[in-house]
Structures are given as C-alpha cells and as structure tokens.
KOLFI-283485 format. One record per residue (C-alpha): residue number from 1; residue in three letters; x, y, z. Coordinates in steps of 0.001 Angstrom, whole numbers, plus 500000, padded with zeros to 6 digits. Layout:
# residues N
{NUM; "ala"; {X; Y; Z}}
...
***
This chain:
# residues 283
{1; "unk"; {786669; 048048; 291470}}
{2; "unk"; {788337; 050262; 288428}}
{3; "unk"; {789576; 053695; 289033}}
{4; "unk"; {787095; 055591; 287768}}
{5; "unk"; {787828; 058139; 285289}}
{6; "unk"; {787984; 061316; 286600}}
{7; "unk"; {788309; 063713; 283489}}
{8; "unk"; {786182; 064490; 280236}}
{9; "unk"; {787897; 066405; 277123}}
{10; "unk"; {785316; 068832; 276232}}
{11; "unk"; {786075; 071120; 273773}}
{12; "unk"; {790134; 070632; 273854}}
{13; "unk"; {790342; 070936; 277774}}
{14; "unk"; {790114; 068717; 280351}}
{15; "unk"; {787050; 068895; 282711}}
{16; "unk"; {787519; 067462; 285745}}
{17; "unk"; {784831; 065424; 287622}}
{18; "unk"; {786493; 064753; 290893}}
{19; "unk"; {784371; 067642; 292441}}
{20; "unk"; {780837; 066592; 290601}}
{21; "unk"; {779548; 068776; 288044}}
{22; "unk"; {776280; 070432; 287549}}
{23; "unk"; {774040; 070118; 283934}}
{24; "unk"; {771534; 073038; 283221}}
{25; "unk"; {768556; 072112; 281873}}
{26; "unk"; {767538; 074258; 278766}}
{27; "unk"; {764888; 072916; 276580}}
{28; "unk"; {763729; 074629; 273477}}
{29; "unk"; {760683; 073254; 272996}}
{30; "unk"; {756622; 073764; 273329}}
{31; "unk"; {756150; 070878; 275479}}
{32; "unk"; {758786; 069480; 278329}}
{33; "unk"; {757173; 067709; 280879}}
{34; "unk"; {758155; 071040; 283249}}
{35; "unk"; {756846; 074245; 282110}}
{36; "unk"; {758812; 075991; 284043}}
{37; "unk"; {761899; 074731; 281375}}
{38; "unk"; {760376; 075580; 278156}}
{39; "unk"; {762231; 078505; 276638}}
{40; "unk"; {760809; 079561; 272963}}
{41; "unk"; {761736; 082948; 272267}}
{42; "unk"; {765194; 084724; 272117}}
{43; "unk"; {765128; 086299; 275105}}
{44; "unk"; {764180; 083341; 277291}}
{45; "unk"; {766926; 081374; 275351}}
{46; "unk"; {769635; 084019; 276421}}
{47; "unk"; {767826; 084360; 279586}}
{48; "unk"; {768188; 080781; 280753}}
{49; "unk"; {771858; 080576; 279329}}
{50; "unk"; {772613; 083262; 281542}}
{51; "unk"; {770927; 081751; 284591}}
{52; "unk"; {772583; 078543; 284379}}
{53; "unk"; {775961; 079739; 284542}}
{54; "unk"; {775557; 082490; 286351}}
{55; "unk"; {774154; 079981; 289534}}
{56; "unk"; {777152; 077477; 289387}}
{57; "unk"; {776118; 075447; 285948}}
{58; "unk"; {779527; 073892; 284119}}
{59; "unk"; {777103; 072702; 281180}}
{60; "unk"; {774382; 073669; 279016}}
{61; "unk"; {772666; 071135; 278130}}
{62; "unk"; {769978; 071777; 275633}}
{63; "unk"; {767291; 069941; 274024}}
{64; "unk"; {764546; 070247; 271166}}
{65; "unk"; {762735; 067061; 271061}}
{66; "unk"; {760984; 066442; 274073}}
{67; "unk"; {761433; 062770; 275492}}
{68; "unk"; {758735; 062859; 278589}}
{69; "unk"; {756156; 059575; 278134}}
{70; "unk"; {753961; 059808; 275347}}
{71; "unk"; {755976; 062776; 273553}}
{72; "unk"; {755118; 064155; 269755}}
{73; "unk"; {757462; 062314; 267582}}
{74; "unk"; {758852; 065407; 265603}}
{75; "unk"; {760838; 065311; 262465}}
{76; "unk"; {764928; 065993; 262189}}
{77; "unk"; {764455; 069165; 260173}}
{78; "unk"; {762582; 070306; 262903}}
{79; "unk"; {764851; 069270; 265385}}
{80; "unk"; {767716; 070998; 263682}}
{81; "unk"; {766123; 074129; 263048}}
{82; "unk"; {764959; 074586; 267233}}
{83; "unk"; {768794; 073748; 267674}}
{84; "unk"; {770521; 075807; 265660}}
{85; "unk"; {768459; 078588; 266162}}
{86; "unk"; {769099; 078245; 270191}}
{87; "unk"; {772611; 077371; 269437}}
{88; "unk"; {773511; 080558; 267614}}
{89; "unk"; {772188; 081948; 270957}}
{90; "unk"; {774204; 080598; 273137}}
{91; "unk"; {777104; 080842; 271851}}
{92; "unk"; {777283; 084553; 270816}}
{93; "unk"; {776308; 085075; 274821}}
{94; "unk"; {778706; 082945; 275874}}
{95; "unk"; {781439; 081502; 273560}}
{96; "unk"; {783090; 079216; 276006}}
{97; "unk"; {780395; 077743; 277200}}
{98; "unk"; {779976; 074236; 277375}}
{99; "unk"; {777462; 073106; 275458}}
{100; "unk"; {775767; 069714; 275876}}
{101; "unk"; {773045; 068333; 272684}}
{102; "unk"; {770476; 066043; 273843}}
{103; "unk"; {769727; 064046; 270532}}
{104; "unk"; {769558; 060615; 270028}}
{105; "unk"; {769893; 061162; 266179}}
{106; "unk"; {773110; 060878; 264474}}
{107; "unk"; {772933; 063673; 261942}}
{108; "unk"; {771785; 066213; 264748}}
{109; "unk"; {774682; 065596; 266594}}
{110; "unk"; {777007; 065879; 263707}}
{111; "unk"; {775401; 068950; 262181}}
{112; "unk"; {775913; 070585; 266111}}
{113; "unk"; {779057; 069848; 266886}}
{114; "unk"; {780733; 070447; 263221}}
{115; "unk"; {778466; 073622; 262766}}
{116; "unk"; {778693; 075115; 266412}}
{117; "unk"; {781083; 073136; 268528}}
{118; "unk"; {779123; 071446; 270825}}
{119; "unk"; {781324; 069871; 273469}}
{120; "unk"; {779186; 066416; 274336}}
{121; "unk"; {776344; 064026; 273037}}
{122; "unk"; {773668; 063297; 275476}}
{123; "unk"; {771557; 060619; 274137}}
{124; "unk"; {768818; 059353; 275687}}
{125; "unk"; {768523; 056172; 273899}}
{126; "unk"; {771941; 054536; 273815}}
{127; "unk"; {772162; 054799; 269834}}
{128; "unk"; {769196; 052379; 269803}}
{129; "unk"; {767012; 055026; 267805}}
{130; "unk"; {769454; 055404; 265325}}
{131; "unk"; {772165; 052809; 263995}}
{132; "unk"; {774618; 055092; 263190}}
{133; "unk"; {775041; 057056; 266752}}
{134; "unk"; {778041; 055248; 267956}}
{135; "unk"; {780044; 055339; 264869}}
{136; "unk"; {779769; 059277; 264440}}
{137; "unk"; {780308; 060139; 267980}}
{138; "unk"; {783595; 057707; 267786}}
{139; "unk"; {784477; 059954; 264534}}
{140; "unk"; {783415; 063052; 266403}}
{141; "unk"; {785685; 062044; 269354}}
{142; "unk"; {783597; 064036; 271937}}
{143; "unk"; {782489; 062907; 275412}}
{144; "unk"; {779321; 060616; 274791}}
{145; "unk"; {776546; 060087; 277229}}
{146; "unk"; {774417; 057446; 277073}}
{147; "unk"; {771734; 056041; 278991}}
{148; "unk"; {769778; 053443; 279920}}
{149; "unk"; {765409; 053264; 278210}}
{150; "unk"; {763629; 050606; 278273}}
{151; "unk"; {761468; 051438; 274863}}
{152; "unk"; {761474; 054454; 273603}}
{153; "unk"; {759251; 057817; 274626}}
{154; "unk"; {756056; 057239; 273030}}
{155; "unk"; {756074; 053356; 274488}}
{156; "unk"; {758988; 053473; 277604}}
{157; "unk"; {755915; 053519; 280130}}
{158; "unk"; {753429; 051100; 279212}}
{159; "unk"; {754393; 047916; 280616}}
{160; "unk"; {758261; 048235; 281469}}
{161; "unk"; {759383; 045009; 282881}}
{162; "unk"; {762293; 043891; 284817}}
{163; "unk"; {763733; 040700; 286680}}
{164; "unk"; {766895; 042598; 288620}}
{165; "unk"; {766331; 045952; 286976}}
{166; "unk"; {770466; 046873; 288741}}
{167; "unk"; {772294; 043933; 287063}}
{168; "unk"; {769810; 044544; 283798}}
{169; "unk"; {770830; 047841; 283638}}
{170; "unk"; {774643; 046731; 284031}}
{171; "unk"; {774334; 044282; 280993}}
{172; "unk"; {772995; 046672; 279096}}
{173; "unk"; {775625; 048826; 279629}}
{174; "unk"; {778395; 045945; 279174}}
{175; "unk"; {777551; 045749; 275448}}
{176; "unk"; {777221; 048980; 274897}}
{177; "unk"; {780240; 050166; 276329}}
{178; "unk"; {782282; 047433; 274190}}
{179; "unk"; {780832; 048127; 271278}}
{180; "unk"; {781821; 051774; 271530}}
{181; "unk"; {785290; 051000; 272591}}
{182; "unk"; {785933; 048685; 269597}}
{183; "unk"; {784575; 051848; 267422}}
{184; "unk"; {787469; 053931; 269262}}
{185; "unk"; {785109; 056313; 271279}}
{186; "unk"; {787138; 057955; 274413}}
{187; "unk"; {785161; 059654; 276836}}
{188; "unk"; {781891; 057704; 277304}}
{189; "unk"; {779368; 058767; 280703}}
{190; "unk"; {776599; 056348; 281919}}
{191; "unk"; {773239; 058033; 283060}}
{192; "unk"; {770805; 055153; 284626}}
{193; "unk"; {767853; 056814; 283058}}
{194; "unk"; {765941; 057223; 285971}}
{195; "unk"; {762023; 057251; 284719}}
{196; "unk"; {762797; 055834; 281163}}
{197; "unk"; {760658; 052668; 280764}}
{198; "unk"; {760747; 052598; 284759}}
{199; "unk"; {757759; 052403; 287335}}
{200; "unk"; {757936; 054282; 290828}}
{201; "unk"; {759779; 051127; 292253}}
{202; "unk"; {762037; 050503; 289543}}
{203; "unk"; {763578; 054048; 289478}}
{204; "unk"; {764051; 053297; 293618}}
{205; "unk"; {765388; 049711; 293555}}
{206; "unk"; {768132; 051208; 290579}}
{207; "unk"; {768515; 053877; 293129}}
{208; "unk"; {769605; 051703; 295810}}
{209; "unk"; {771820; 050031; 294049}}
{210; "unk"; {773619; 052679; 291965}}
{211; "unk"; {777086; 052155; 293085}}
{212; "unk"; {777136; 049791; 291174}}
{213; "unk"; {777296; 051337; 288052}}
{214; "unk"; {780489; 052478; 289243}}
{215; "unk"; {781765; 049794; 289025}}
{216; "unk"; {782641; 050198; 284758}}
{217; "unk"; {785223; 053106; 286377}}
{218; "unk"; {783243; 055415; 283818}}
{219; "unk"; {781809; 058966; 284551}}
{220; "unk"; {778033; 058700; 285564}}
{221; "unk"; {775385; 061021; 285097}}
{222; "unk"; {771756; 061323; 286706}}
{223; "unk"; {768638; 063385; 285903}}
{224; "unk"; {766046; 062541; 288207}}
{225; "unk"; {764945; 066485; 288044}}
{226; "unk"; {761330; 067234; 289267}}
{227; "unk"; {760315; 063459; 287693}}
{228; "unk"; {757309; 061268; 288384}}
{229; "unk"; {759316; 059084; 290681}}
{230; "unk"; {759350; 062579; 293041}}
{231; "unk"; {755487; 064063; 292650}}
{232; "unk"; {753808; 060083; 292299}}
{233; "unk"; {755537; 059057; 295841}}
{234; "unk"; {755398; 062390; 297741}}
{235; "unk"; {751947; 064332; 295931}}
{236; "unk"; {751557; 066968; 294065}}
{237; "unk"; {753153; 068266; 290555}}
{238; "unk"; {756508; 068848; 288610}}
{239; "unk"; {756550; 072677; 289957}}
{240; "unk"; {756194; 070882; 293863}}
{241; "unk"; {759023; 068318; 293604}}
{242; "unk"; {762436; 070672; 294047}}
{243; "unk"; {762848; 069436; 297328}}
{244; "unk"; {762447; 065618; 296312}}
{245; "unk"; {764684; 066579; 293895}}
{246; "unk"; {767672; 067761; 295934}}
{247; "unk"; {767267; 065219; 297919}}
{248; "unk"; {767537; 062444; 295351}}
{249; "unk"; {770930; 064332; 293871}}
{250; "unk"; {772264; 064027; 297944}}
{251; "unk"; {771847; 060693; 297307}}
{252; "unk"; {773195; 060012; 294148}}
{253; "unk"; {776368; 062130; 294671}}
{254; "unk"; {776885; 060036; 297968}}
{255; "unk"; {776316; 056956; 295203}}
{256; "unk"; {779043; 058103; 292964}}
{257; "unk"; {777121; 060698; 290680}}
{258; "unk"; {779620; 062671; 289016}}
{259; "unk"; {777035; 064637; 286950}}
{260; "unk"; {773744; 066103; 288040}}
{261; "unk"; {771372; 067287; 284988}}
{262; "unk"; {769006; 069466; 286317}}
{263; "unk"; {766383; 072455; 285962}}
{264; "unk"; {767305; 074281; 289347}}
{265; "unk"; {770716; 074699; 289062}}
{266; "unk"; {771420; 076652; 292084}}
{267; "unk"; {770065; 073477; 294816}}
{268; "unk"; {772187; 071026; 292502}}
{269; "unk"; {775540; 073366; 292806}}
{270; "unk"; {774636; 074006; 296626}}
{271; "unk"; {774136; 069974; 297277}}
{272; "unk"; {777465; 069132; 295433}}
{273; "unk"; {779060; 071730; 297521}}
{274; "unk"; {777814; 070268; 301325}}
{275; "unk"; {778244; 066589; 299994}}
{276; "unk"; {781844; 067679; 298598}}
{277; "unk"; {782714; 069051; 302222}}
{278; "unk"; {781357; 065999; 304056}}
{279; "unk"; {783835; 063622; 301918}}
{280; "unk"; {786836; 065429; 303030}}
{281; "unk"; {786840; 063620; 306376}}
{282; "unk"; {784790; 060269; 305342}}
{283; "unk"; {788215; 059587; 303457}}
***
C-alpha cells in the first residue's frame, strides 16, 4: 500500500493530517437538509464561525447551494452573492481561518479563493457538473476535494445502482485522480460521498470496505453527519442522529479517515481525540 500523504498546503502552510482533522459545517442557505445548520443572517454567520473553532474545528467549511436529494437548482449569481456575503464574515472574525468552499462550479471557486483566499475546494461532484473544475483548481494550486455521486442532487436518489459499489467507487476515483495529476493539481482529498446516489446498504457496504480507499495514499475525507443512512436504520430525524453520527466517524477514523466534515463539531474533535489515544499502543 502507498504512504499516504500526510500534509495539505492550505493557505502557504502545511496542515498536517497525521492527527485527523475536524470540518465545521456552516451552510448559508434557506434549506440544508439540517435546520439546525442553516445560518442566514450576520449574526448567525459570525455566530457559527465562532462556534466551530472555538470547539476544536481546523476548517470552515461553508456552503450556499444546498446538495441534499431533490435540492432547488439555484443560479451562480446567487451562489456567489450567499458566499461572498458570508465570506466577508468570516474572515474579518477570523483572518486565519481556514476556509473550505463547497462548490462544484468552477467560477465560484475562482471568484473565492482569488477574492477572499479560500484555502480548499470541496466539490461534491468530482468536476462532473462543470468541465472546467479540474483545470482551475490545478491553476489555483489549492488542496482539492472531491467526491464520489452517483447523479447529481436533484436525480442522485432515484434509482442509484451498483455491482461492487467499493471497487466502483475506486475506478471512479482512478480516472479522476489521473486526470488531475496530468493537469498538475498537488494536494487532492477523496471523500466516498456517503448518501450521494447511495441507498441505506450502499452507504454500509462502502463503509465496510473503506480502507480501501486508502489505498491511492491520498488524504480522505467523510461526511456522513446526521444523514439518512443514520435516522432510516436507527428512527427518528436529522436533529436525533448525533449519536449515529459519532459513531460512524469512530469508525471511519479507525478506517483511515483523515477528515471528518461535520455539524457538531465538539463529538467529532472529542472522537478523533479517544481514537488518536487508542492508536498509540495498536502500533
């Protein structure tokens, strides 16, 4: 198996993933699958930025274009203007932050990491919603996450099919990862895309057979955060499946997660911290 990579330049410094890292979830828009994530107004912007880092959080990651099943398809202007009004927020709170974009469109990503700095690219859709992705993060030369959809939001859970959804998942990450390295991209993360054109057994059978994945020797990411695959197996709703979800993190770090993208960042830092112990005498 490759060494995996164990650093990310974000921002001119080196991050370093060999203790995993924890994502904060903020999400400017009017309709995230969790309402308890949907920040509108200034305060609740700055609110959340504080919260995130103030409970452990190493990045922000924020979104404006919600991508649960059957999502509005909203515009790029629109887009934009969500970001760089919760941008400018950010960053006059916190100027070092670290500042993650989840777009899967080109121009957003340029216009928020020349405009604002944004350290990373978090696209959901691998740059198969828009052709020029992987050229202008390769130009942008920040760390690029991609992940794995079967679809795209408004279609990803209709009839997702899959033979060997593990070694799928690895082919389609095989291409991808070429084609980025022939366009001279550096730092590039893998996120399974747990829920993205997935049923309930499909996200578990890819979560049995994660470590795989780490097999490319590449930084990998996971956001299984108060999703279906938690509330449709154990009952109940997105505000009842914290639990399920810091139990499926456990997991994944013990599968090689080196990222965990999350709403409650305080669970995610505290099950990277007992999983982190643990390892120092399973070596």
């Amino acid at each position: 198996m490759r060494q995996k990579n164990r650093f990310i330049n974000v921002n001119g410094r080196l991050m370093d993933l060999s203790t995993p890292q924890v994502m904060g979830i903020l999400n400017v828009t009017p309709d995230s699958f969790y309402s308890g994530s949907r920040k509108q107004t200034e305060t609740e912007i700055a609110e959340r930025a504080d919260q995130i880092l103030a409970e452990g959080g190493s990045i922000i990651d924020i979104g404006a274009y919600s991508s649960r099943p059957n999502a509005e398809h909203i515009p790029a202007e629109e887009e934009m203007r969500r970001l760089r009004n919760g941008l400018k927020i950010i960053f006059r709170r916190h100027p070092e932050a670290v500042v993650s974009v989840d777009t899967f469109r080109a121009d957003v990503a340029r216009m928020c990491v020349e405009e604002y700095g944004v350290a990373l690219i978090n696209d959901i859709a691998a740059g198969e919603m828009d052709a020029d992705m992987f050229r202008t993060v390769a130009q942008l030369r920040v760390p690029y996450i991609m992940m794995h959809m079967q679809g795209t939001p408004q279609d990803m859970q209709q009839h997702p099919h899959y033979d060997n959804i593990v070694k799928e998942v690895m082919y389609y990450f095989s291409e991808k990862v070429a084609k980025l390295r022939d366009l001279g991209a550096k730092d590039i993360l893998l996120d399974p895309g747990f829920g993205f054109g997935k049923t309930l057994d499909h996200n578990y059978e890819l979560l049995a057979g994660m470590q795989e994945l780490s097999s490319f020797g590449l930084p990998i990411l996971v956001g299984v955060s108060r999703k279906s695959m938690i509330y449709k197996l154990l009952g109940g709703t997105p505000e009842d499946a914290l639990n399920g979800t810091t139990v499926i993190d456990t997991l994944c770090l013990q599968k090689g997660a080196d990222i965990l993208r999350v709403h409650d960042v305080k669970a995610a830092v505290e099950a990277v911290r007992i999983v982190t112990k643990m390892n120092q005498f399973t070596h």
